[in-house]
N, C-alpha and C positions, 0 to 999 in steps of 0.2 A: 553415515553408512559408507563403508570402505569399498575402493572401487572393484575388488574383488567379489565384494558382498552384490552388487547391484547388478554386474553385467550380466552373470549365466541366468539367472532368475529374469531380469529387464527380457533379452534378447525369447526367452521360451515364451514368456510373454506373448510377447510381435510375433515370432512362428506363428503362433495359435491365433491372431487375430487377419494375419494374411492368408495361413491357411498353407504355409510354405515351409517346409524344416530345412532348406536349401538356403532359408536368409541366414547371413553372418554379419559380422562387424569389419564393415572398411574401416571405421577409426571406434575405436571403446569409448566407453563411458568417460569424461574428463570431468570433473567437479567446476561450476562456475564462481566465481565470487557472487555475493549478494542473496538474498532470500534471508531472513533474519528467523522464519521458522519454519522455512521449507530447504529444500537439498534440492538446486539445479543443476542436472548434467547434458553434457553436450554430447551427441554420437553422429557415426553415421553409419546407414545400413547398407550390405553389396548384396545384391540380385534384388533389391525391392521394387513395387511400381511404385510410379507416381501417386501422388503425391509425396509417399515415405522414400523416392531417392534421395532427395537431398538432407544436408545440414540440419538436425533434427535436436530441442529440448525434451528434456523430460522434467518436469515440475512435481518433486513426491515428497508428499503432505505426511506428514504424522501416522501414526496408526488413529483408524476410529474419523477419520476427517472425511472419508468420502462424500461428504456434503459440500465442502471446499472443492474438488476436485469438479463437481456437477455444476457446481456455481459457477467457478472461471470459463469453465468450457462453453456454458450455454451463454455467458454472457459477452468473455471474448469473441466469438463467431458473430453475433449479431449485431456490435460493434463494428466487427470487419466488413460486415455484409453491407453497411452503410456506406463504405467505402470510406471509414478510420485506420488509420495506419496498428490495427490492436491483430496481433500471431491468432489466429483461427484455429480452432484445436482441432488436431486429425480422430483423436479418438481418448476418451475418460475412463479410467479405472477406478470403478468409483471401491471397488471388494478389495483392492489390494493383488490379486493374481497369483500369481507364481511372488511377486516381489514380496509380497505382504503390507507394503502399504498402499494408501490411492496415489496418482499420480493423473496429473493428464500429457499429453505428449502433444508438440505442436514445432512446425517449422523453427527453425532457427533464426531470428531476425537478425540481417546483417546493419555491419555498422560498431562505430563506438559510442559508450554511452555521452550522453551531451556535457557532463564533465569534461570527458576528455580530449574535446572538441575543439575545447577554447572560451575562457571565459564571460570573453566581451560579446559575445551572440547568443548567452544563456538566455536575457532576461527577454528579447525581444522572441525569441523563437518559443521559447516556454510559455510564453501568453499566447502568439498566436496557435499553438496548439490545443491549449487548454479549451481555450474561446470556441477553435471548431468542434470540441466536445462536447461542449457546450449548446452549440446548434444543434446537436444531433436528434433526431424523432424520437423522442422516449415510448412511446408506444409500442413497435418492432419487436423492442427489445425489451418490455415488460413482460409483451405472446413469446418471446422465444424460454423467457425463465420461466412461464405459465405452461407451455409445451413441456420443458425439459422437468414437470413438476414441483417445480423450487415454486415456495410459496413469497410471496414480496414480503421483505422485513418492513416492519415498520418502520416508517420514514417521518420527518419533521419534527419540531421542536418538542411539541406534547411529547411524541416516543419516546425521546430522550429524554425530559424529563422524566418521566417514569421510571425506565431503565435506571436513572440516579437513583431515583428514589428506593427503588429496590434495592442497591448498592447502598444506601445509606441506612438501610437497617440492620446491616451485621452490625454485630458489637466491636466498638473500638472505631467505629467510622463517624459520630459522632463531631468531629473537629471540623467537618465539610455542611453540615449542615447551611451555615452562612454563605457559603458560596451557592448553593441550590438556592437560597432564596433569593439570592442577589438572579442569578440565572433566568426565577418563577418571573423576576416584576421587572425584569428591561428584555423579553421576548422582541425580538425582531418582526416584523409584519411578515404575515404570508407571502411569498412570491409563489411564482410558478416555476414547477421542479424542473428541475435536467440532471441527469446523467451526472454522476461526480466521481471522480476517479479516486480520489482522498489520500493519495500517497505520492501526488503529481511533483515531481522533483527529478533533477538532473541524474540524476542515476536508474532512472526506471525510461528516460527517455534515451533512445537508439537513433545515430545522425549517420546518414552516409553522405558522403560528398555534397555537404551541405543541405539533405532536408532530411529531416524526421522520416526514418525509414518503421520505425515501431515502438510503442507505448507498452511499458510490460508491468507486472504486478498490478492485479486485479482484484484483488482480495477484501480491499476495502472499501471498494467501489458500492454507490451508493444511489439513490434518486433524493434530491433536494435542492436548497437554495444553493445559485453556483459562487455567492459570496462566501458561503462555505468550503468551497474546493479553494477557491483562489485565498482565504484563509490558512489552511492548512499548508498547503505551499508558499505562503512567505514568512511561517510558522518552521517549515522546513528549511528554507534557504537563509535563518537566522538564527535558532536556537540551536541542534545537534553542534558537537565538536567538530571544524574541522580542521586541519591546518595545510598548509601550503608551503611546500620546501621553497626555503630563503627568502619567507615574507614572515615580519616578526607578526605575533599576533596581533596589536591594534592594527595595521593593517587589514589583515585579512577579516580582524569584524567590520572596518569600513567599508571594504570591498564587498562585503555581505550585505551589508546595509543598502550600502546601494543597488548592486543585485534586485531585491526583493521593491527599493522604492521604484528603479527603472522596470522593472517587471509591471507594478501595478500599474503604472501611468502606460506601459502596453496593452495592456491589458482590457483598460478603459476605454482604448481607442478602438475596441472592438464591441464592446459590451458597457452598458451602464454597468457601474456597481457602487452602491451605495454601502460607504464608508463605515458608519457604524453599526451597519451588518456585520460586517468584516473585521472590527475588532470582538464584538460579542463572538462571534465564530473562534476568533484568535484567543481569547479567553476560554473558548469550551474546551480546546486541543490542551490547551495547557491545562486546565484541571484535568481531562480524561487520562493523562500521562502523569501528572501528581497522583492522581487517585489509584490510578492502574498499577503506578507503584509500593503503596500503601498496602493494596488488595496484595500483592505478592507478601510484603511483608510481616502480613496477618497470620496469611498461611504460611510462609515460613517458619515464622513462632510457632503457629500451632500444630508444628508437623505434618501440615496436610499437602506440603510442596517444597521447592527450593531452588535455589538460584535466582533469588530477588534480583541481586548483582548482576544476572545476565540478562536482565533488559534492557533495551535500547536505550531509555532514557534515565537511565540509575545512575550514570556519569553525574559526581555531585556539580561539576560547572553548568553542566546541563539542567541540573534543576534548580541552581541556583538562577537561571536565564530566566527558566518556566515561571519561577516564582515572582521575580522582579517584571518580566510580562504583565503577570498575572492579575497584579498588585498597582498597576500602569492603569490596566483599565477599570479594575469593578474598584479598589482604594483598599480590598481585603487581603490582609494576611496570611498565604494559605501556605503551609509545610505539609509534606511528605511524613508518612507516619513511621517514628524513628526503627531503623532497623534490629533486628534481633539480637543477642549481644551472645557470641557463639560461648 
């Protein structure tokens, strides 16, 4: 959405929800980097009250997703409310409005993301952040998505299980089978759940003068075992592409490497976590991203979608990583289902 398209629509919005046709734009709508399927912009409003004076996001979801929009909102707040560094949302559109899509809108978190920070305080400040997440009362924040009406998705390993097993009955998913069985018979023990962020990674973390000022992208946040958040994030800070001006690439996958080892042994010093939890977790992300790739390439053969290609992890280095992961821990062979031949 072009920033023309957003602001007169956003801004009648706000009027209507402060009750003021006197608000205007002290700064317009500006597009942020990041959000892989959502559109984040950054504004700010003149003559508003508080809380809407200051530095304001808008986060807008798809057409059809206002259930997204109810989610992060009830769940960010009560996150914050615990006293988590997570943006509190001011107010959810879940209809779309004058904009036409949902959107929720919440302060602006000051800061650079922890990337841009410096690399050598990623691995220690990323665990201890996680870890307080980790602590958090899951209860609160169960009542506040049971308030806001959101019903709890099924959570733990049965869930998922199942969830595959659905996925493994379209046709042409057949080649995954083996990996679901390898998945059924080395299930991880129950633990007790917490809060999991599942997208925990140096770009969704916000650093001001040295401390986590905010945690954003909430979307896939979850209740389960926390060896599966700390999974996914050293899943994250070693598979995706990245590179690093004037470090050739073995470098920069050392430097990854270590990241992710110095991370975990932070990690620990706050929380037990047992190891081969942690790689079964590090196996399920890398199938659900094999597979999730696949699923697009079905549908793009059979015309019921397109842009396989523009998934995050369709980068063939990157599935080549997922696979040799993959392959690491269960001993199975698992490929991507080959893409369409235009």
């Amino acid at each position: 959405m072009a920033n023309g398209d957003i602001a007169g629509p956003l801004l009648a919005d706000l009027q209507a929800l402060l009750e003021d046709k006197g608000v205007a734009y002290a700064e317009p709508p500006s597009r942020l980097t990041g959000g892989f399927d959502t559109a984040i912009w950054a504004f700010r409003l003149a003559g508003a009250p508080p809380p809407f004076a200051g530095p304001l996001v808008a986060r807008v979801f798809g057409p059809g997703q206002g259930h997204r929009a109810r989610w992060d909102a009830a769940l960010q707040s009560a996150v914050a409310a615990q006293g988590y560094p997570a943006p509190a949302a001011l107010h959810a559109c879940e209809t779309g409005g004058a904009l036409g899509q949902p959107y929720v809108l919440m302060p602006r978190v000051p800061g650079k993301t922890m990337l841009q920070s410096g690399l050598f305080h990623i691995p220690g400040t990323l665990a201890s952040s996680q870890a307080r997440l980790h602590a958090l009362d899951p209860s609160p924040i169960r009542d506040s998505l049971r308030k806001a009406g959101i019903p709890e998705p099924p959570s733990g390993i049965s869930a998922w299980l199942e969830a595959v097993a659905r996925e493994l009955r379209q046709p042409g998913m057949e080649p995954f089978r083996p990996a679901f069985e390898w998945f059924a018979a080395n299930q991880p023990p129950d633990t007790a759940e917490v809060l999991c962020h599942l997208d925990f990674h140096p770009l969704n973390i916000l650093v001001l003068k040295g401390e986590v000022s905010g945690v954003i992208d909430w979307s896939n946040a979850a209740f389960g075992d926390p060896a599966a958040d700390v999974a996914v994030t050293r899943i994250l800070l070693t598979v995706p592409p990245v590179s690093v001006p004037g470090l050739p690439g073995p470098t920069v996958t050392a430097l990854r490497r270590w990241m992710a080892w110095r991370y975990t042994r932070a990690y620990r010093a706050h929380h037990p976590l047992d190891m081969a939890a942690v790689r079964y977790y590090e196996a399920m992300r890398c199938f659900r991203a094999i597979s999730h790739l696949s699923q697009r390439r079905l549908a793009e053969a059979e015309g019921r979608a397109a842009n396989a290609s523009g998934y995050a992890w369709a980068d063939p280095a990157t599935v080549s990583r997922l696979t040799r992961r993959f392959h690491r821990t269960t001993g199975i062979v698992l490929q991507p289902l080959a893409a369409a031949v235009p």
